[in-house]
N, CA, C and O of each residue as an XYZ file, in Angstrom:
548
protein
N     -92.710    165.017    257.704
C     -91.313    164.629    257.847
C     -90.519    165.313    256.728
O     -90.752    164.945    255.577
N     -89.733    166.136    256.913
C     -88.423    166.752    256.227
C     -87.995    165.906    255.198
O     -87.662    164.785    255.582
N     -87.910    166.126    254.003
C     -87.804    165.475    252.725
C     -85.971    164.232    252.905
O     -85.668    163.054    252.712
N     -85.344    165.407    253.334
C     -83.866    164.593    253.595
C     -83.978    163.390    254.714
O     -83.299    162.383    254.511
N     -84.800    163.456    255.875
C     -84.986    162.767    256.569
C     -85.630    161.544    256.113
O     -85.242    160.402    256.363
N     -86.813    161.931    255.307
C     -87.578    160.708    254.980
C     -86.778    159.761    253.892
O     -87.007    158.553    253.840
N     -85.478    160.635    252.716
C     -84.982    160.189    251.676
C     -83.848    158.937    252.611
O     -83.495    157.874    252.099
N     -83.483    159.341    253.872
C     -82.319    159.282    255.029
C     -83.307    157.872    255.312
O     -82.852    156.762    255.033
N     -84.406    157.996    255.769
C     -84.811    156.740    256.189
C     -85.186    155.816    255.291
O     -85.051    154.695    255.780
N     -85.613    155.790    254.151
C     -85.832    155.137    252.708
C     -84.447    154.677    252.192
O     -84.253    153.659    251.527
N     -83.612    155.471    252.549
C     -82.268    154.764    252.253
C     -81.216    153.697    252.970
O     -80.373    153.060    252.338
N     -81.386    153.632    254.157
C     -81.032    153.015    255.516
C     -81.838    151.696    255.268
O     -81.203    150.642    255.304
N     -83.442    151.658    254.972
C     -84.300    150.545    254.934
C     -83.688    150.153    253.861
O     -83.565    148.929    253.901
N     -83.100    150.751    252.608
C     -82.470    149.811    250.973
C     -80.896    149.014    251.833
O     -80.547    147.866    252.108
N     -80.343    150.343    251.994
C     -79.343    148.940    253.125
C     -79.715    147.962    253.777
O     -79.400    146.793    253.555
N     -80.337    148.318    254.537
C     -81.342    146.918    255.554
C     -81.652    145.524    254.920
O     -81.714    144.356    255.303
N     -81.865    146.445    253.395
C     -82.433    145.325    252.554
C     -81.634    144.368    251.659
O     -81.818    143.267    251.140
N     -80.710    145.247    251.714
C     -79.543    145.043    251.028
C     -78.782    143.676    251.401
O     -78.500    142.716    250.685
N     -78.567    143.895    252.648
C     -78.008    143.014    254.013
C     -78.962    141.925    254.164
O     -78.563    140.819    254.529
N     -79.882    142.091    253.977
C     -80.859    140.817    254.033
C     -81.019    140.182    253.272
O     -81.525    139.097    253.560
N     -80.673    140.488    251.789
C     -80.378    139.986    250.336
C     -79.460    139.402    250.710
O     -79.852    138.236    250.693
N     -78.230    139.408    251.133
C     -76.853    138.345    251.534
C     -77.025    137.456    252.409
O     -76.372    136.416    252.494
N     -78.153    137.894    253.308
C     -78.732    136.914    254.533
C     -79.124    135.624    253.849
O     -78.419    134.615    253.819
N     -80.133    135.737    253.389
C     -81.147    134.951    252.670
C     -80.035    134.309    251.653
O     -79.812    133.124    251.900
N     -79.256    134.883    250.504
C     -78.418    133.694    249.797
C     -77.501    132.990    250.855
O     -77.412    131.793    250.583
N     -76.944    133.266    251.730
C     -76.029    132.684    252.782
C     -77.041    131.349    253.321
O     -76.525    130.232    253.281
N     -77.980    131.432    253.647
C     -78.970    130.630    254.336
C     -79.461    130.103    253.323
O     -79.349    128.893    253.518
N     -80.053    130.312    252.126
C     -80.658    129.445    251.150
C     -78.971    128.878    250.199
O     -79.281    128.547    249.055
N     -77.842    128.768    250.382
C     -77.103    128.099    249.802
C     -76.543    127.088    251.528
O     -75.953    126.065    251.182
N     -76.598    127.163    252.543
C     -76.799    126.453    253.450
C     -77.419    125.708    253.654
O     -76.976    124.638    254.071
N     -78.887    125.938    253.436
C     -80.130    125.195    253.349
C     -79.510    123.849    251.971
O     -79.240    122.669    252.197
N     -79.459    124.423    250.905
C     -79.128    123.869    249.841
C     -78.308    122.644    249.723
O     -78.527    121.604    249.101
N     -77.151    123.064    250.587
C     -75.949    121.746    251.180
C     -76.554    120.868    251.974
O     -76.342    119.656    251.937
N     -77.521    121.573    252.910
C     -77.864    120.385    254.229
C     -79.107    119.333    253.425
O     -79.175    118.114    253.586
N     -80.123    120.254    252.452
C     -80.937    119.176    252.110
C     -80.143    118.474    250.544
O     -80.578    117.420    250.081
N     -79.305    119.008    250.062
C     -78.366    118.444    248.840
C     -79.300    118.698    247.204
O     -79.183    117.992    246.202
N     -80.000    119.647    247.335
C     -80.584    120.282    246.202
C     -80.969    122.224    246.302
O     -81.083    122.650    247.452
N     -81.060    122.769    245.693
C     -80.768    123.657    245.110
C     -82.182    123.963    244.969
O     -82.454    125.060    245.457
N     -83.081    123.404    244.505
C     -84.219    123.660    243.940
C     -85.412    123.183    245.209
O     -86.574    123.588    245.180
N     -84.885    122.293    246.252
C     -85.768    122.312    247.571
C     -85.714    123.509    248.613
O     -86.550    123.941    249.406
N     -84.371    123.892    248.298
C     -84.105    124.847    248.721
C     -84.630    126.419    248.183
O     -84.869    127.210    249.095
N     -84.789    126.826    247.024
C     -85.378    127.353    246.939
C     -86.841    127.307    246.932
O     -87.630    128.240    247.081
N     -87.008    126.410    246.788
C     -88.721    126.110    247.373
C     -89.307    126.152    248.652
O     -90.353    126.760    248.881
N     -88.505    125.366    249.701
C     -88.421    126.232    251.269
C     -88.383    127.823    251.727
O     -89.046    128.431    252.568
N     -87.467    128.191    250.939
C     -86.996    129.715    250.931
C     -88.396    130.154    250.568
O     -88.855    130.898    251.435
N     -89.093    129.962    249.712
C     -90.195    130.461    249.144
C     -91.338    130.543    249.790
O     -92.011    131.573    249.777
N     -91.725    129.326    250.509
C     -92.610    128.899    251.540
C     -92.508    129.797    252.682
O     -93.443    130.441    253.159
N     -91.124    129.789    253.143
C     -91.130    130.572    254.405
C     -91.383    132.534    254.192
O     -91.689    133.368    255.044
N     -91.160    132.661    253.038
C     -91.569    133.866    252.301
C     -93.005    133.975    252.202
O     -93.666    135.012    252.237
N     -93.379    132.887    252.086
C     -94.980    132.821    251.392
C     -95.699    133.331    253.094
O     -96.244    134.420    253.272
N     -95.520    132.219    254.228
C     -95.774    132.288    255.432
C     -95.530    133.438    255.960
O     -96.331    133.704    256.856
N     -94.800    134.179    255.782
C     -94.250    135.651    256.357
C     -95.269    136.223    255.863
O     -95.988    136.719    256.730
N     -95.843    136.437    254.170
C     -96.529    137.500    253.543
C     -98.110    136.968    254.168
O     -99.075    137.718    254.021
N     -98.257    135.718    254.818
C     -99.704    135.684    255.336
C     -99.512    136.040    256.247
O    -100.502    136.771    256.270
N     -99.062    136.212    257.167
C     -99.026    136.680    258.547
C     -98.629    138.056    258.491
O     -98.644    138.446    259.658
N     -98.225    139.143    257.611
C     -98.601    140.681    257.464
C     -99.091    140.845    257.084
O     -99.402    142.002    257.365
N    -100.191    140.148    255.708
C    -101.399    140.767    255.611
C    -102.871    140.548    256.598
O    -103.966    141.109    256.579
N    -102.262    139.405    257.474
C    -103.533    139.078    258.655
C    -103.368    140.216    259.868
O    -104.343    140.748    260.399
N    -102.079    140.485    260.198
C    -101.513    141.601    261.481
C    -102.227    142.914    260.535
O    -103.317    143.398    260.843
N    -101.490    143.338    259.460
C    -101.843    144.421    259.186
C    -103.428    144.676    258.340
O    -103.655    145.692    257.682
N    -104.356    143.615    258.507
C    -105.622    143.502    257.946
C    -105.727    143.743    256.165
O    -106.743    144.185    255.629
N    -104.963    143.509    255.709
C    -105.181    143.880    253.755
C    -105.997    143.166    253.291
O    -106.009    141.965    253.022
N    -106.977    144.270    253.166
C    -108.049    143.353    252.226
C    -107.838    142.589    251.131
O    -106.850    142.748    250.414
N    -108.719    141.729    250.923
C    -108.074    140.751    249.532
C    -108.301    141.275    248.083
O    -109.342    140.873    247.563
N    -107.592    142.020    247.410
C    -107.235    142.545    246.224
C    -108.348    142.088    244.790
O    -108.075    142.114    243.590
N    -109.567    141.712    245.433
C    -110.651    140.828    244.268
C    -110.020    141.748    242.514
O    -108.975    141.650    241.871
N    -111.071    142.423    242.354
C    -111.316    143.192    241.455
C    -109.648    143.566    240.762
O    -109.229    143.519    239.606
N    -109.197    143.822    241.659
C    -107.569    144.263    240.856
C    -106.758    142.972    240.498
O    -105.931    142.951    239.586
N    -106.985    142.173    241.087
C    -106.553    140.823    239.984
C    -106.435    140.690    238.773
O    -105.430    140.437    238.107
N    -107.889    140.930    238.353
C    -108.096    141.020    236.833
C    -107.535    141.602    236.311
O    -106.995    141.165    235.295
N    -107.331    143.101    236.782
C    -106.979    144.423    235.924
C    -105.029    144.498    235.556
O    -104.362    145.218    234.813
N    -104.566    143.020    236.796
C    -103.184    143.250    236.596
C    -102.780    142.841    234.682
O    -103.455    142.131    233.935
N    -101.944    143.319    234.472
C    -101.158    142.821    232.661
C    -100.736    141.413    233.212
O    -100.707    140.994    234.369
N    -100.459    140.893    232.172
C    -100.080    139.524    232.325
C     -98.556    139.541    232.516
O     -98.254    138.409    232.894
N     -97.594    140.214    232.438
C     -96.492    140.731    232.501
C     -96.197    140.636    234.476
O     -95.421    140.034    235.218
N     -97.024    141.352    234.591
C     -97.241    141.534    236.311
C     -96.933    140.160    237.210
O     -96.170    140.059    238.170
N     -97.802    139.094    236.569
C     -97.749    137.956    237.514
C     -96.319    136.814    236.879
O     -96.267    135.614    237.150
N     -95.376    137.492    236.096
C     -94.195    136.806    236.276
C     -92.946    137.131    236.741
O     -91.904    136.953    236.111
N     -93.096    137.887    238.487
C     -92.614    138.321    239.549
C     -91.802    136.845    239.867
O     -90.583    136.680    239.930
N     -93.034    135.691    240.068
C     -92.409    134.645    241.129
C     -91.651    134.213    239.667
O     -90.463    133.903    239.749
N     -92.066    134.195    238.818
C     -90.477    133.557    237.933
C     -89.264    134.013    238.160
O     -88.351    133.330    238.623
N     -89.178    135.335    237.810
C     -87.880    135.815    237.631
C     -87.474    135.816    239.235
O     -86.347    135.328    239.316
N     -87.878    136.112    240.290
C     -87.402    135.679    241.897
C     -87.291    134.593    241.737
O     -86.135    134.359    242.090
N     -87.998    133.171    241.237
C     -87.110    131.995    241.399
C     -85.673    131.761    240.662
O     -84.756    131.110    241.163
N     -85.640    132.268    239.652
C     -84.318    131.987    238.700
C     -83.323    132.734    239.028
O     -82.270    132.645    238.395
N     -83.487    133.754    240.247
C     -82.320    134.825    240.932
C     -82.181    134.151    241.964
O     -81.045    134.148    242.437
N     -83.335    133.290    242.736
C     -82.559    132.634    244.184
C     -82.047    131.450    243.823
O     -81.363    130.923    244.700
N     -82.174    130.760    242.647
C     -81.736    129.091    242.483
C     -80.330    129.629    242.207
O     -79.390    128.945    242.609
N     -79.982    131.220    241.318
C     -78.645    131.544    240.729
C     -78.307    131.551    241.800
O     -77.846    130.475    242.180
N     -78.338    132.549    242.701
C     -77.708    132.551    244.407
C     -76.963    131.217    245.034
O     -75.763    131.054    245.250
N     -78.499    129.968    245.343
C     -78.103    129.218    245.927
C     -77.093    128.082    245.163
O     -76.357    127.334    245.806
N     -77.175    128.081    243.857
C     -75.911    127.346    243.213
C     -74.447    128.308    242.858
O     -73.449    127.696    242.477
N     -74.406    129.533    242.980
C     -73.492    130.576    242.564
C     -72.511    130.987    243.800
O     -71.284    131.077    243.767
N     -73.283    131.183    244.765
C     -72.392    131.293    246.105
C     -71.672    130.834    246.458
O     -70.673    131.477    246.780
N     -71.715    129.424    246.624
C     -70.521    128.618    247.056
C     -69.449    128.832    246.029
O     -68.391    129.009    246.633
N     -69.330    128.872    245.128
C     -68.702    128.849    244.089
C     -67.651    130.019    243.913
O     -66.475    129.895    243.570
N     -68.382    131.264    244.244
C     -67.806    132.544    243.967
C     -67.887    133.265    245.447
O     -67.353    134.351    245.669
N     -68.451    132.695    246.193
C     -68.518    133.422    247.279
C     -69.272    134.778    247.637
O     -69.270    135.602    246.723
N     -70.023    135.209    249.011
C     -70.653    136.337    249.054
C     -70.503    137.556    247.823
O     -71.275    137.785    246.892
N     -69.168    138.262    248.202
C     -68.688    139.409    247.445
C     -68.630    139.444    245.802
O     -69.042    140.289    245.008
N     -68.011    138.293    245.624
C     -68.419    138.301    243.785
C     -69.411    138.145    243.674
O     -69.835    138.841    242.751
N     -70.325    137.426    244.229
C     -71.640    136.828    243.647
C     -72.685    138.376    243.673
O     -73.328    138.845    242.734
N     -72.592    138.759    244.697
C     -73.326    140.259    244.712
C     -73.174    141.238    244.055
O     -74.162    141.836    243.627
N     -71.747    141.724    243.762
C     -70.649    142.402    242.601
C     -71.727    142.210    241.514
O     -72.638    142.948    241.139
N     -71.296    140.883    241.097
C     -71.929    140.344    239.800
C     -73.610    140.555    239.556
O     -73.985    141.049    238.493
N     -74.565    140.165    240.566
C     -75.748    140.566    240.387
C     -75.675    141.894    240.704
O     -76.426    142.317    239.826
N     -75.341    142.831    241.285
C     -75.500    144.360    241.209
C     -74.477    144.902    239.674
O     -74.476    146.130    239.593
N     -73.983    144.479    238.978
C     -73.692    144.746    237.686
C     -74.746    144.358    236.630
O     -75.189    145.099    235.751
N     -75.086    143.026    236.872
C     -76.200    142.627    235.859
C     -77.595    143.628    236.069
O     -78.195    144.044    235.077
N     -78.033    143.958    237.435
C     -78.819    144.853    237.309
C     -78.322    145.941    236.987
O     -78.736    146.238    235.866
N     -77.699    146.632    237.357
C     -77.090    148.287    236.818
C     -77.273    148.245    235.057
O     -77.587    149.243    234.410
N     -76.974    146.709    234.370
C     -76.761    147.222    233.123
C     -78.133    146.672    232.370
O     -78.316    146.938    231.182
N     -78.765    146.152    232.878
C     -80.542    146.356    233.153
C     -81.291    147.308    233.240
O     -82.028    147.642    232.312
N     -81.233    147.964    234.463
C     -81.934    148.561    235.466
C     -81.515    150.145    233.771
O     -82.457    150.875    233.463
N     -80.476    150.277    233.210
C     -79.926    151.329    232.816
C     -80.518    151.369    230.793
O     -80.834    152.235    229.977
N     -80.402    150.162    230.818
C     -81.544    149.669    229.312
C     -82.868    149.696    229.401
O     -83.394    150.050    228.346
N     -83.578    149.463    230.238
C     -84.633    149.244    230.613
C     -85.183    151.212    231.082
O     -86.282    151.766    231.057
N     -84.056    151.612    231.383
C     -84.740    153.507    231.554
C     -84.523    153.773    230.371
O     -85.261    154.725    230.117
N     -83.882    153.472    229.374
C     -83.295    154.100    228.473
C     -84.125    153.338    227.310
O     -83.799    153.605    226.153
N     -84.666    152.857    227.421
C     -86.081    152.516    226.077
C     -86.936    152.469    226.774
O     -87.937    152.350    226.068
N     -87.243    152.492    227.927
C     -88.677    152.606    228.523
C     -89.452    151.243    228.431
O     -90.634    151.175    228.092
N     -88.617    150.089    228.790
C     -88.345    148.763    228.568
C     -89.850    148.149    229.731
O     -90.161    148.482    230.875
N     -90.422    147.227    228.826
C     -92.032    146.784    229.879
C     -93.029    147.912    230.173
O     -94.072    147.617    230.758
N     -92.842    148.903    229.891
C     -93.801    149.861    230.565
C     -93.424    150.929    231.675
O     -94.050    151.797    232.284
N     -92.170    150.490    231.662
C     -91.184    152.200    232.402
C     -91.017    153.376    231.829
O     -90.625    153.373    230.662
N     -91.274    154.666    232.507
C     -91.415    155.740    232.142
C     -89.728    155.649    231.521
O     -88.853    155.050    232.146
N     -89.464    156.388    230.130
C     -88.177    156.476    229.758
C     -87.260    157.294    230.530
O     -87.447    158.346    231.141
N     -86.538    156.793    230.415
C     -85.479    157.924    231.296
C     -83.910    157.486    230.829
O     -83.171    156.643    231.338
N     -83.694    158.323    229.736
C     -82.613    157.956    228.929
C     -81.012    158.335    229.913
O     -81.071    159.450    230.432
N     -79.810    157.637    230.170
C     -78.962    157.601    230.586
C     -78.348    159.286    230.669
O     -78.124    159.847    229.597
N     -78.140    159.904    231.746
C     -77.480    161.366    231.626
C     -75.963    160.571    232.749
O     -75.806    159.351    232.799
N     -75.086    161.515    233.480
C     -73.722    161.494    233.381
C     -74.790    161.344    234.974
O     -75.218    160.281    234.525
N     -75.444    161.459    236.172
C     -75.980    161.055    237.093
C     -76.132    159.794    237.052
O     -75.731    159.204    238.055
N     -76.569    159.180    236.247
C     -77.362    157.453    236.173
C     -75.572    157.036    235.953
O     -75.184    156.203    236.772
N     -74.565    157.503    235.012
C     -73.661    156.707    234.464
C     -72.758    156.517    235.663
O     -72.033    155.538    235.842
N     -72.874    157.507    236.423
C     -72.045    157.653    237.773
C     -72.120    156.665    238.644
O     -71.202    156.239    239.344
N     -73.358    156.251    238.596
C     -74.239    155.107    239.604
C     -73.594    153.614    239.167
O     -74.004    152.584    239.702
């Protein structure tokens, strides 16, 4: 597959994903009102996440990861933290500020993350110090 094509379809799926990121806070701050907590709600949200990831690794057969368990850093397995403390922000932040700020705002907090974190080579990222490309972004 043609490099632009494949960059074309890798980029379409980050939209996709993008859009499904607003899905999911729209529905987990919904969820949130109907059961009247914030934190069941993200715990549902999680579950039904959890249920999704067993049922593609049973369709798509993935073996069970033994041996590489061990070998992960301890750094690695505090994924489900920081995803819980971004969907509880969502599901209490949304109503409040609504879709568009609330996304604004987390796509700023990452940009000025995502841009410290290249620029010291922050956890174990290859460095990649800020040029006038990244600042553009």
């Amino acid at each position: 597959m043609p490099t632009l094509v494949l960059f074309s379809a890798y980029a379409l799926f980050a939209i996709a994903a993008g859009a499904c990121f607003v899905v999911q806070g729209v529905a987990n701050s919904r969820l949130s009102a109907g059961l009247n907590s914030a934190y069941w709600a993200a715990f549902f949200s999680y579950l039904g996440g959890t249920i999704v990831m067993l049922a593609v690794i049973a369709v798509t057969r993935t073996p069970w990861p033994a041996g590489a368990l061990a070998r992960a850093p301890g750094l690695a397995w505090t994924g489900g933290f920081w995803g819980a403390v971004y969907v509880v922000a969502i599901i209490l932040l949304m109503p409040r500020f609504g879709a568009a700020t609330l996304i604004a705002l987390l796509v700023a907090g990452q940009m000025l993350a995502a841009l410290l974190f290249d620029n010291f080579g922050a956890l174990g990222l290859p460095q990649h110090p800020p040029d006038a490309r990244h600042l553009a972004g």
